[in-house]
N, C-alpha and C positions, 0 to 999 in steps of 0.2 A: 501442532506438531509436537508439540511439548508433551501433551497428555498420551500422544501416541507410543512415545517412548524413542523420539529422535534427541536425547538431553542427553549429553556424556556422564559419566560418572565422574566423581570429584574422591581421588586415591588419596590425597593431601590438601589441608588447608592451614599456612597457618596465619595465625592472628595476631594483633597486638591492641594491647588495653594503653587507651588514654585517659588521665586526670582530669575526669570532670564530665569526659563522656559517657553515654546512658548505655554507648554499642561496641563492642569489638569493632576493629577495623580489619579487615580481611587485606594479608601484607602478601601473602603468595598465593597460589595453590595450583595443585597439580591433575590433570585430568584425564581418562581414559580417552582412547579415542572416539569417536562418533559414530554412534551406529548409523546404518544406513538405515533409509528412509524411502518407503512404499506407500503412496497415496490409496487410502480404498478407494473406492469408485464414486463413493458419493461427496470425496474430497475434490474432486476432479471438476474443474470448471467445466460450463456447458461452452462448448464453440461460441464464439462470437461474443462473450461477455466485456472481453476488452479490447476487441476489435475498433481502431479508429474509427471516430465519429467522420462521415464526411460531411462536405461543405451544405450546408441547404439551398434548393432552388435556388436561384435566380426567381426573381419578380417577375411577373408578365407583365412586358409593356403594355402600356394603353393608350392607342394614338388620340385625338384631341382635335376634333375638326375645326379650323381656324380659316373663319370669315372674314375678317380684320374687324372685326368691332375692338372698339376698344375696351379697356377694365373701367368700371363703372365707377371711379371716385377720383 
């Protein structure tokens, strides 16, 4: 979005220097408003990409013919 030019402009910024620090400190600043923002087309997600996952199957039962033997130990 950034590279598209959706980033406000910055009309004022100011700074303050600290003792010791390598950076200005950014104490205010003031901004234009925000352009509005139009996706091209190839920004545009395809349908269904964050469409909930649903549940997966259910297992197929498998019935178990029971003779009455018993477990062998």
């Amino acid at each position: 979005m950034a590279s598209e030019g959706c980033l406000a402009k910055a009309l004022a910024i100011t700074v303050k220097r600290v003792a010791g620090e390598r950076f200005e400190q950014v104490a205010k600043c003031r901004l234009a408003p925000k352009p509005a923002w139009t996706p091209k087309p190839a920004m545009i997600p395809e349908p269904g990409w964050n469409d909930p996952i649903d549940d997966p199957p259910a297992p197929e039962l498998v019935s178990v013919d029971d003779d009455g033997d018993d477990i062998p130990f």
